[in-house]
C-alpha positions as CSV (number, residue, x, y, z in Angstrom):
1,X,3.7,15.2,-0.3
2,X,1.0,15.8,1.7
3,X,-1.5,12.8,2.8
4,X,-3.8,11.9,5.1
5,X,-2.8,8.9,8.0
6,X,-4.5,7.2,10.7
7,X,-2.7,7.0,13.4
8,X,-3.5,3.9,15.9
9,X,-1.6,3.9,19.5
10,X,-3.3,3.5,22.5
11,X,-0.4,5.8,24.3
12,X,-2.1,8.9,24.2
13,X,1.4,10.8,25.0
14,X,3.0,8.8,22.1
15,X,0.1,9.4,19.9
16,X,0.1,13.7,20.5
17,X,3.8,13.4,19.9
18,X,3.8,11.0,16.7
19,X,1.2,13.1,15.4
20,X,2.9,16.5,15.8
21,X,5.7,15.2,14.0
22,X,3.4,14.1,11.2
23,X,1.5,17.4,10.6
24,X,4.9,19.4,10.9
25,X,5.7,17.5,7.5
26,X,2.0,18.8,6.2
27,X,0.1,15.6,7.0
28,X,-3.3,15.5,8.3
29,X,-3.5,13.4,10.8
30,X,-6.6,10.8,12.2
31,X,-5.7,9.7,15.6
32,X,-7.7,6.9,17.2
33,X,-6.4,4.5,20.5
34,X,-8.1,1.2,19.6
35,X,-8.7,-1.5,17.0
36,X,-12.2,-0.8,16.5
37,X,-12.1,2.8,16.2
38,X,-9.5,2.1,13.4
39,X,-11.3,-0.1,11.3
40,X,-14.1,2.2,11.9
41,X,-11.7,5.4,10.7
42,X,-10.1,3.5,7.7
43,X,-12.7,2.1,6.3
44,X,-14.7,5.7,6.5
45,X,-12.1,8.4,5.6
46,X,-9.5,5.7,3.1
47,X,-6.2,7.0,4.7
48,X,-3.0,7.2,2.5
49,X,-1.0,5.5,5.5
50,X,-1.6,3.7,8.7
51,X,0.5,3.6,11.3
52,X,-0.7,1.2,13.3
53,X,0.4,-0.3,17.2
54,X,0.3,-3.7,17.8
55,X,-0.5,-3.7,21.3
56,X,-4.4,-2.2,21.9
57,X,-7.5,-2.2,23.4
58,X,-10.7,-4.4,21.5
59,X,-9.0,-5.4,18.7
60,X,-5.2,-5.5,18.3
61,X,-2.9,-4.2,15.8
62,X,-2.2,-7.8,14.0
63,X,-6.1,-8.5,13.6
64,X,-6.3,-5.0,12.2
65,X,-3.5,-5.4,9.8
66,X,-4.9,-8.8,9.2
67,X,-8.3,-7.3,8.0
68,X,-7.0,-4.7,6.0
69,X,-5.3,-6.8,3.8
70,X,-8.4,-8.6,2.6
71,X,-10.0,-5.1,1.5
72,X,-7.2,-3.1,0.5
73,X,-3.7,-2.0,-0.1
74,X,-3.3,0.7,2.3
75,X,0.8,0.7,3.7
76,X,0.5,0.2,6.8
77,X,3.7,0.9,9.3
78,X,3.6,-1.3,12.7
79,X,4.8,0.0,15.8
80,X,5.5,-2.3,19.2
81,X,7.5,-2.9,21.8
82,X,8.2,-6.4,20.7
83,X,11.8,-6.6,19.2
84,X,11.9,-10.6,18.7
85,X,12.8,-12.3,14.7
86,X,9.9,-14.2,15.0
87,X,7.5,-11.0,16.0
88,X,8.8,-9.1,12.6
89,X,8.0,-12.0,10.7
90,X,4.7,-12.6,11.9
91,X,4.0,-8.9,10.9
92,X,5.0,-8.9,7.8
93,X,3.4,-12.3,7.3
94,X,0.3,-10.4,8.1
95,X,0.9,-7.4,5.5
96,X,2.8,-4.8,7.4
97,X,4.9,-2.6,4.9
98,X,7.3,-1.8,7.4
99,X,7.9,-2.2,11.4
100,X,9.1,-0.2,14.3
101,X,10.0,-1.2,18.0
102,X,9.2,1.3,20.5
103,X,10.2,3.4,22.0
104,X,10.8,4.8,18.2
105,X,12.4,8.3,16.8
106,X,9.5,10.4,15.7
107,X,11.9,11.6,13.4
108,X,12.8,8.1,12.0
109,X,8.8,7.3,11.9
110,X,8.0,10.5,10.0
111,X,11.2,9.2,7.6
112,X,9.7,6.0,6.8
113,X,6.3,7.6,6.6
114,X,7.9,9.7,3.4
115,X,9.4,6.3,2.3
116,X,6.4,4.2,2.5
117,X,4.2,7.4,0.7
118,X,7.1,7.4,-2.1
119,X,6.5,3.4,-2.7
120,X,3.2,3.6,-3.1
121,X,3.4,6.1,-5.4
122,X,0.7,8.3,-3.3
123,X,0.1,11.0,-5.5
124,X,-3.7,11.4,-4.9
125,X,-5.5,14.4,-2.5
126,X,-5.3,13.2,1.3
127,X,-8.8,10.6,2.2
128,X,-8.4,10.1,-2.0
129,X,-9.6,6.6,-2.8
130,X,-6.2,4.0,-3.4
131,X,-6.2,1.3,-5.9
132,X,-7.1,-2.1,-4.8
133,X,-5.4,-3.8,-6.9
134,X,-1.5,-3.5,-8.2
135,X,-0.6,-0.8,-10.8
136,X,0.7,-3.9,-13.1
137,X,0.2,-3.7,-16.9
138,X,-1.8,-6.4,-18.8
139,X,1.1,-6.9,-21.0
140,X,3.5,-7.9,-18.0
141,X,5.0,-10.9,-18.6
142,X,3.7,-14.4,-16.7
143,X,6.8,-16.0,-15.4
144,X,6.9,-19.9,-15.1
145,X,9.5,-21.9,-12.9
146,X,8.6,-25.1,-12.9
147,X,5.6,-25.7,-11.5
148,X,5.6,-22.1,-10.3
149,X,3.8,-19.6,-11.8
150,X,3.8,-15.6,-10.7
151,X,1.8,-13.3,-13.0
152,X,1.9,-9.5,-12.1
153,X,-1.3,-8.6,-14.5
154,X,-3.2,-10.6,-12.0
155,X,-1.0,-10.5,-8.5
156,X,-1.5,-14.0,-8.7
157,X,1.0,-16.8,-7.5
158,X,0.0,-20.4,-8.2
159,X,2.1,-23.8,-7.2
160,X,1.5,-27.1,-9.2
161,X,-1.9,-25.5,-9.7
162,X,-2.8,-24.4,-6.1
163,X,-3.1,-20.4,-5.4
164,X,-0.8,-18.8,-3.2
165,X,-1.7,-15.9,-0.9
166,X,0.4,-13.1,-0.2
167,X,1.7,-9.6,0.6
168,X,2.6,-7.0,-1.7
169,X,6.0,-6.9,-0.4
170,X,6.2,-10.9,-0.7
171,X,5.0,-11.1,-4.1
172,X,7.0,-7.8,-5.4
173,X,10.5,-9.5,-3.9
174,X,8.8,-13.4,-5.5
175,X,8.7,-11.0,-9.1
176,X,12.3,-9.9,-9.2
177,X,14.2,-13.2,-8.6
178,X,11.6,-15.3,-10.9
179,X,12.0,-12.6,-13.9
180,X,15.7,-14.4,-13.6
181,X,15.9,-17.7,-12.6
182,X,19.5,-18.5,-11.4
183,X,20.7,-15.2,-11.1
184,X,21.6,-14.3,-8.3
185,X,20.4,-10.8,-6.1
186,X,22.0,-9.3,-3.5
187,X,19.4,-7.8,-0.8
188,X,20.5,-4.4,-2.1
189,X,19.5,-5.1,-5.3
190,X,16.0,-6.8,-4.6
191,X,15.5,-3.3,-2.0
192,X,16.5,-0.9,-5.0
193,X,14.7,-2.7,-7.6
194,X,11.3,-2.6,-5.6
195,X,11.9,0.7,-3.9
196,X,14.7,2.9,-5.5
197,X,17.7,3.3,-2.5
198,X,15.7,3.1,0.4
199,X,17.5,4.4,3.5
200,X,14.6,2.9,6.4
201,X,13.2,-0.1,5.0
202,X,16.5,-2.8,5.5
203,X,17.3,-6.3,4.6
204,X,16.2,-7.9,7.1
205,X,12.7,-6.6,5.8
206,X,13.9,-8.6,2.5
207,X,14.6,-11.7,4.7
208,X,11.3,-11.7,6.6
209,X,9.4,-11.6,3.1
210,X,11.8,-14.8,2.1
211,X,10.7,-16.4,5.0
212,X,7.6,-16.2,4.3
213,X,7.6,-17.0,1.1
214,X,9.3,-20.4,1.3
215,X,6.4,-21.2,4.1
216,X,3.9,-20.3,1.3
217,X,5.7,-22.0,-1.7
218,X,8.1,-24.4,-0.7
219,X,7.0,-28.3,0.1
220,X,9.8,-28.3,3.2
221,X,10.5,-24.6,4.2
222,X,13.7,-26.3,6.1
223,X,15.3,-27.2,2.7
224,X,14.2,-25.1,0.1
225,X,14.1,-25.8,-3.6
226,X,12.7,-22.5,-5.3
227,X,14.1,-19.8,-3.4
228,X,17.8,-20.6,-2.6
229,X,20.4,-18.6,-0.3
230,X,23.5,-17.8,-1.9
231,X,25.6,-17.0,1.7
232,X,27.2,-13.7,1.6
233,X,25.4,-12.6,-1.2
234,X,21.8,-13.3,-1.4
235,X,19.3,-15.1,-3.0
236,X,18.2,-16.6,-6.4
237,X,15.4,-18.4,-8.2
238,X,16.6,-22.2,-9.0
239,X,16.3,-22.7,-12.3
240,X,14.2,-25.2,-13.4
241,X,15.6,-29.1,-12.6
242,X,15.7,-31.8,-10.1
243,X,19.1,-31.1,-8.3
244,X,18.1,-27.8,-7.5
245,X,19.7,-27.3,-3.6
246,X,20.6,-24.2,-1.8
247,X,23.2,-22.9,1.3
248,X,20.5,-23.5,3.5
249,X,20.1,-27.3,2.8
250,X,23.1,-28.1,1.6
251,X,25.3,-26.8,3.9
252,X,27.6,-25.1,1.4
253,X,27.9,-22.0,-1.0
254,X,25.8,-22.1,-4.1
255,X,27.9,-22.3,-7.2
């Protein structure tokens, strides 16, 4: 699968070696070393794939990330040398696909390259245009939980009438446990449902987007009611009612 990715590091050394990597698995490769010059390069040639480091010069990886998502749907794979919870979650908050502390395996980078091409279904020429807006069918179903609402036709999310804003990745992992209230998904399940078995994306990637989530949807993120932990297994929508608690306010394991 050959595609075309900007590359944004401002580690010239890094960059020459990340891109090496990249073209030896047949990609052509964009390589710039600041936030500006990345804009400027994505919004010109429409990559396939950014990788992108958080850490630059002018403008910085997060405000890059941060702008892409309002204009399009490119993955985007983060790279930095921060390794903290709360640093992944910010980044993915933000509408990174993936994330990788330095210093990284080219190897494992080129891997999750492949992986984050496969999910997107990138089939086009390399600098092809990409769809701005999700491959859903207009017959998908709406799905109402209460006052929740999440239709796919529309990637919209709404909450006692407000919209919601949110990632791909949020709104794809909001889709599966709504489409069964109550039932419960193991992180596994919610990773292979989204993505087919997917070695380099892991569950702590399904954990960030929860996070997030209950910020966005939730009226006390501390004690959620919609998206519940089930401890040792996973999570679940709560089914519609007013007793609706899960391990993480109560204390205990969901029955």
């Amino acid at each position: 699968m050959c595609a075309y990715v900007v590359l944004a590091d401002d580690d010239p050394k890094q960059a020459d070696l990340i891109r090496l990597y990249l073209e030896r698995e047949g990609h052509s490769v964009g390589v710039v070393h600041d936030g500006r010059a990345a804009l400027d390069e994505i919004r010109r040639r429409m990559p396939d794939l950014v990788v992108l480091d958080w850490m630059m010069p002018r403008v910085d990886g997060l405000d890059v990330c941060r702008v892409l998502r309002r204009e399009s749907d490119v993955p985007v794979l983060m790279l930095t040398a921060r390794a903290e919870e709360d640093d992944l979650l910010l980044a993915l908050d933000l509408g990174a696909d993936d994330y990788m502390t330095k210093p990284c395996s080219p190897r494992e980078l080129v891997a999750r390259v492949r992986t984050l091409l496969r999910r997107a279904g990138q089939t086009a020429a390399p600098g092809a245009a990409r769809r701005t807006e999700p491959a859903f069918e207009e017959s998908d179903p709406v799905y109402v939980v209460g006052s929740l609402v999440v239709d796919p036709a529309r990637f919209e999310i709404r909450v006692e009438g407000r919209p919601v804003d949110c990632t791909p990745g949020e709104f794809r992992v909001l889709e599966v446990l709504v489409s069964a209230p109550g039932r419960v998904f193991s992180r596994k399940q919610i990773l292979e449902h989204l993505h087919g078995i997917d070695r380099y994306v892991t569950t702590r990637t399904v954990d960030g987007h929860v996070m997030n989530l209950r910020r966005k949807i939730e009226r006390d993120p501390s004690r959620p009611e919609r998206l519940l932990t089930v401890y040792g297994v996973g999570y679940k929508a709560a089914e519609p009612g007013p007793t609706a608690e899960s391990d993480d306010a109560a204390g205990t394991r969901a029955r």
